[in-house]
C-alpha positions as CSV (number, residue, x, y, z in Angstrom):
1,X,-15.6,41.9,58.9
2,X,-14.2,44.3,56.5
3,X,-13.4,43.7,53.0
4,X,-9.4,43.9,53.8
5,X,-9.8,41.2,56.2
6,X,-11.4,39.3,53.7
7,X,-8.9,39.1,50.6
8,X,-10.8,42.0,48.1
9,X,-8.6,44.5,46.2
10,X,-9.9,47.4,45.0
11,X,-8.8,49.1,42.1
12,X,-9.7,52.5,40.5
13,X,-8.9,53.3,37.0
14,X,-8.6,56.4,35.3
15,X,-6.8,58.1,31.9
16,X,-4.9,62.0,31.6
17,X,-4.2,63.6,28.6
18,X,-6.2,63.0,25.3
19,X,-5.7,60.6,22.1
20,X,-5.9,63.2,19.8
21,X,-3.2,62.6,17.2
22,X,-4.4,63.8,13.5
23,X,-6.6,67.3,12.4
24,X,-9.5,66.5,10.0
25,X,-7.1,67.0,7.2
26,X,-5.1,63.9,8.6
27,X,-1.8,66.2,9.9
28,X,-0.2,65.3,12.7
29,X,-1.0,68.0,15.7
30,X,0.5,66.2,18.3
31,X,1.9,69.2,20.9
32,X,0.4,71.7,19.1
33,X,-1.8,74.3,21.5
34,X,-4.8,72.5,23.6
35,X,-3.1,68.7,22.4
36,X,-1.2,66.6,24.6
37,X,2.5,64.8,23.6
38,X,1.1,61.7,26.1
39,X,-1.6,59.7,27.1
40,X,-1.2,57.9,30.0
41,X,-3.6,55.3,32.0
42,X,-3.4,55.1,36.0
43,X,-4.6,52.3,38.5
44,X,-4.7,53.1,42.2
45,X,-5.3,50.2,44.7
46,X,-7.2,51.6,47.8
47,X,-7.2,49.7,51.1
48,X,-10.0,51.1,52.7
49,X,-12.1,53.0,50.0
50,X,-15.5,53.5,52.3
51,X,-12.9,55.4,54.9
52,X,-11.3,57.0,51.9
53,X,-14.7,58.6,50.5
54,X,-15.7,59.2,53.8
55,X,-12.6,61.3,54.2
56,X,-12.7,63.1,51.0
57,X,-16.4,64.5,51.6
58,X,-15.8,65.3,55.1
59,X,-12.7,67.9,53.5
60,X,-14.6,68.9,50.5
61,X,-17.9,70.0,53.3
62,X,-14.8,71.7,55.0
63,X,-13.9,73.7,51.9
64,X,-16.7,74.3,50.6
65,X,-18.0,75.6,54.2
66,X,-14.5,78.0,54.3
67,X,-15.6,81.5,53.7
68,X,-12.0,81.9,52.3
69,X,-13.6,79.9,49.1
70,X,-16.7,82.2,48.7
71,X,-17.3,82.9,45.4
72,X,-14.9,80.7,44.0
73,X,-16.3,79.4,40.2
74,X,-15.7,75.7,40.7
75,X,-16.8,75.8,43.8
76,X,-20.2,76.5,43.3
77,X,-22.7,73.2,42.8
78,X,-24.1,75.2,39.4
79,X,-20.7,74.5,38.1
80,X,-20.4,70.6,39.0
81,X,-16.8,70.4,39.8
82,X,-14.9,70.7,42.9
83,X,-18.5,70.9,44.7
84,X,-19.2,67.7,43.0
85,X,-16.0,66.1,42.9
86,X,-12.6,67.1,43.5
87,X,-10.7,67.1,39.8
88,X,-7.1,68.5,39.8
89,X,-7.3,70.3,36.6
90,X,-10.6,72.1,37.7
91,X,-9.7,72.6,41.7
92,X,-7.8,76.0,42.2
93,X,-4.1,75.9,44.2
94,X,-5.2,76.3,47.5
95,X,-8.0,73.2,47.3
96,X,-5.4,71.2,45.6
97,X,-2.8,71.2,48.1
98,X,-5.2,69.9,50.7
99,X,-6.3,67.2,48.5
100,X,-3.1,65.7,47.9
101,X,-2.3,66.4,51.6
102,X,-5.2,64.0,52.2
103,X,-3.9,61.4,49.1
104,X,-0.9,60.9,50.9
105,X,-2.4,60.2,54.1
106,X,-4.4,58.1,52.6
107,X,-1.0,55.7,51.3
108,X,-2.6,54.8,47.5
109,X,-0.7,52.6,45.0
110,X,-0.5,54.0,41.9
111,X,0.7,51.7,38.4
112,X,1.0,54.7,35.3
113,X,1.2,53.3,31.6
114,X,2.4,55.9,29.5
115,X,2.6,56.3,25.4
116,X,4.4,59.2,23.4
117,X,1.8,60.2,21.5
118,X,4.3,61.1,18.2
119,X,5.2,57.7,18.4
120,X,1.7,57.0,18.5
121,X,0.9,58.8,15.6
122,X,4.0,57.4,13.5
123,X,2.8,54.1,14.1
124,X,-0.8,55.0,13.2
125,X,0.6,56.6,9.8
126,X,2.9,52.8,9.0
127,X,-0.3,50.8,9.8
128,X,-2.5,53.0,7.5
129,X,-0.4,52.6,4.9
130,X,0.6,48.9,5.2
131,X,-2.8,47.3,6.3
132,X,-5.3,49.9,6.0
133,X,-6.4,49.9,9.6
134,X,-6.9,53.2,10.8
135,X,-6.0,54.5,14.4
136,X,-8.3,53.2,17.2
137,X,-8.5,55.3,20.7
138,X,-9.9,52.4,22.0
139,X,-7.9,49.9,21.2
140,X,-4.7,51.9,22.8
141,X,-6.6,52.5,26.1
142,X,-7.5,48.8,26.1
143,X,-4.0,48.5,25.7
144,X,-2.6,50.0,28.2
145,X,-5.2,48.6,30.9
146,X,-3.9,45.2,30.0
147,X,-0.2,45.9,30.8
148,X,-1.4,48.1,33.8
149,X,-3.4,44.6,35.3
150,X,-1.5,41.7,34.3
151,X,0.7,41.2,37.6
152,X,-2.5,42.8,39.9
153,X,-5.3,40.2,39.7
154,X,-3.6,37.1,41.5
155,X,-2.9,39.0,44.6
156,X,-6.4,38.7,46.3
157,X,-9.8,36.6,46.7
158,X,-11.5,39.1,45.1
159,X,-10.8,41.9,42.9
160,X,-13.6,44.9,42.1
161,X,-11.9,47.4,39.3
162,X,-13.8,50.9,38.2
163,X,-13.4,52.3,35.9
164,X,-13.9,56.0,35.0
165,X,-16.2,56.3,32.1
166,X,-15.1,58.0,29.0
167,X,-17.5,59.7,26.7
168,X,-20.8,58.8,26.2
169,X,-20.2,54.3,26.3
170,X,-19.2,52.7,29.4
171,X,-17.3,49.7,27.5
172,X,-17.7,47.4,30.6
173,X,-17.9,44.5,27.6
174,X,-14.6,45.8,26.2
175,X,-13.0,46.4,29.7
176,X,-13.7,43.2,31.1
177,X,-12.1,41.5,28.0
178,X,-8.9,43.4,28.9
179,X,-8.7,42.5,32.1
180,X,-9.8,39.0,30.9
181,X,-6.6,39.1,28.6
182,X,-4.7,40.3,31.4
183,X,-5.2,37.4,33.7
184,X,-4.5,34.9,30.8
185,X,-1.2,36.6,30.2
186,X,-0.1,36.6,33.5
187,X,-1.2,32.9,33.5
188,X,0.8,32.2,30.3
189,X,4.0,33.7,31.9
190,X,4.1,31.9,34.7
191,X,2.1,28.7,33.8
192,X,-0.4,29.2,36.9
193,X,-4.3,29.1,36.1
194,X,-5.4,31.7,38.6
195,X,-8.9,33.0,38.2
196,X,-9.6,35.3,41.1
197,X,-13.7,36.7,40.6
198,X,-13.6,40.2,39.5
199,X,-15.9,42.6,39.0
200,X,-15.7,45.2,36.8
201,X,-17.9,48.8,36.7
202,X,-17.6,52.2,34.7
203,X,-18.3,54.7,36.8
204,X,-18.1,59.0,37.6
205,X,-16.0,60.0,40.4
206,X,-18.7,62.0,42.6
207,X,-20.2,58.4,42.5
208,X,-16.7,56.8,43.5
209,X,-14.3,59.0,45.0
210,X,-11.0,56.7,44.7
211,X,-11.2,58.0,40.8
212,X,-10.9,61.2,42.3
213,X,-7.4,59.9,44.4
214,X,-6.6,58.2,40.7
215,X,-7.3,61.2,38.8
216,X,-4.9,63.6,41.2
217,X,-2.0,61.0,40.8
218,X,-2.2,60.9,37.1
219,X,-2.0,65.4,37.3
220,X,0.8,65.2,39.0
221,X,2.4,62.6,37.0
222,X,1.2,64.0,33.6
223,X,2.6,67.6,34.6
224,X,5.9,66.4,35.0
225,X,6.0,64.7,31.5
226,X,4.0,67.9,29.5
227,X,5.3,70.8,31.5
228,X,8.3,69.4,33.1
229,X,7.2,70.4,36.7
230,X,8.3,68.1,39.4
231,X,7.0,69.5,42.5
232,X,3.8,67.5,42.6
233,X,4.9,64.4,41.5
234,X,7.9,64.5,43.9
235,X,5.5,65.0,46.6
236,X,3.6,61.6,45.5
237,X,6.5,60.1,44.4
238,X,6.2,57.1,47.2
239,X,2.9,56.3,46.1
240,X,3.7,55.1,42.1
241,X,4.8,51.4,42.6
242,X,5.4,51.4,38.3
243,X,5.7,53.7,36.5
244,X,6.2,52.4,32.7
245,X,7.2,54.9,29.6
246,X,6.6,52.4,26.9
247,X,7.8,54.6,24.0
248,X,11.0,55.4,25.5
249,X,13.4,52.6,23.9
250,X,16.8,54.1,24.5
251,X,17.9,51.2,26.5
252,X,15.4,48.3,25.7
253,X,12.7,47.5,23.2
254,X,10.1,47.4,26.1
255,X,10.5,50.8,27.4
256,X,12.0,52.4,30.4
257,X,10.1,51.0,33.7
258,X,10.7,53.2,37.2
259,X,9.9,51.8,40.9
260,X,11.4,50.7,43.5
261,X,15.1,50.8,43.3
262,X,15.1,52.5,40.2
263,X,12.8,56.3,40.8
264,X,11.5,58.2,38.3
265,X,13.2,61.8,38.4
266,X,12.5,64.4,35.7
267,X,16.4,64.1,34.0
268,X,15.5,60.7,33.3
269,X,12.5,61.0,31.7
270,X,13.3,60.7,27.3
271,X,12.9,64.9,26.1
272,X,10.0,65.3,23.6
273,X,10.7,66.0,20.0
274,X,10.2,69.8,19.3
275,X,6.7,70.8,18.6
């Protein structure tokens, strides 16, 4: 019996771009060279993720058996990355395409939280000054993890989420509180008491290869808002159920929410400040 068959939804989590908002000397460097203007946080649902791992290392074998890619840097195991696990930033062009040709066969949900980091950093500056509290990374990824959840976990018998790890900590204590809060706030809204068992991991993506599928979705995503390139997000676009720019209040104090019905295109999207 397979885990489909059974009720169990599988959820992969993973971040792009960095929270990097002040120097040492406290200035804002938001934009500036080597600093994104966003941080977003991605979870893909994955039907089948045995088949999609199994999938994913039969291409990578493929490529890295291709004599077209001898000699390629990332391609070599010394280098741990795309013989390792496929990462869109490190893989070149040609690896990519077939990776994402593979993602979309593959049909992956994908729910994006997004923050403008200089509204970020504004914030972080009034809060300073007002309470004291300084700027916590943590506490805006925890965040955004909630709002990514809170309509996912009452769906199936079963949920398991992982997590890609970031830095040195795996958080699971801190992540499972989020998703914790998340359930209570869905409960809250719509005065249910569901409690679906959930486990939660932090995890590497040679270890779990839908953070890889994650990780690609959020590149295509994040070049559209840093670089204004639409090509690889328009060829995913079917995949992002929500996408949800929280710092973009032109029309509501909750931010500007794309999926069905309503598409994210790169004309809507709210233009940075200048750098």
């Amino acid at each position: 019996m397979t885990d489909q068959s059974v009720g169990i939804k599988h959820f992969f989590v993973d971040e792009a771009g960095d929270l990097t908002l002040f120097d040492r000397r406290g200035k804002v460097i938001v934009g500036e060279h080597g600093v994104s203007r966003t941080f977003m946080v991605g979870v893909c649902s994955i039907e089948d993720p045995d088949d999609a791992a199994k999938r994913l290392e039969e291409l990578r074998a493929n490529l890295l058996a291709d004599p077209y890619f001898r000699g390629i840097p990332s391609m070599q195991p010394e280098t741990r990355k795309t013989a390792l696990a496929f990462h869109a930033k490190d893989d070149i062009p040609e690896v990519r395409r077939e990776v994402f040709r593979l993602v979309s066969e593959l049909k992956p949900k994908m729910i994006v939280a997004i923050r403008r980091k200089g509204d970020l950093a504004r914030a972080a500056c009034d809060r300073l000054s007002l309470t004291g509290v300084r700027f916590s990374a943590d506490e805006v990824y925890d965040d955004l993890v909630k709002k990514c959840f809170v309509n996912l976990l009452h769906k199936a018998d079963e949920n398991r989420i992982v997590f890609a790890r970031r830095g040195k900590s795996d958080r699971e204590a801190a992540l499972r509180d989020a998703i914790t809060h998340a359930k209570r706030t869905f409960n809250r809204r719509q005065g249910t008491n569901h409690d679906r068992p959930t486990a939660v991991v932090s995890s590497v993506p040679s270890r779990h290869p839908g953070l890889q599928i994650a990780d690609y979705l959020l590149w295509a995503i994040q070049r559209l808002y840093e670089r204004e390139e639409s090509r690889f997000f328009d060829a995913m676009a079917p995949h992002y159920r929500l996408i949800m720019d929280l710092d973009d209040r032109r029309s509501n104090g909750y931010g500007e929410w794309y999926k069905d019905g309503k598409p994210l295109t790169l004309e809507k999207i709210k233009p940075a400040p200048p750098g």
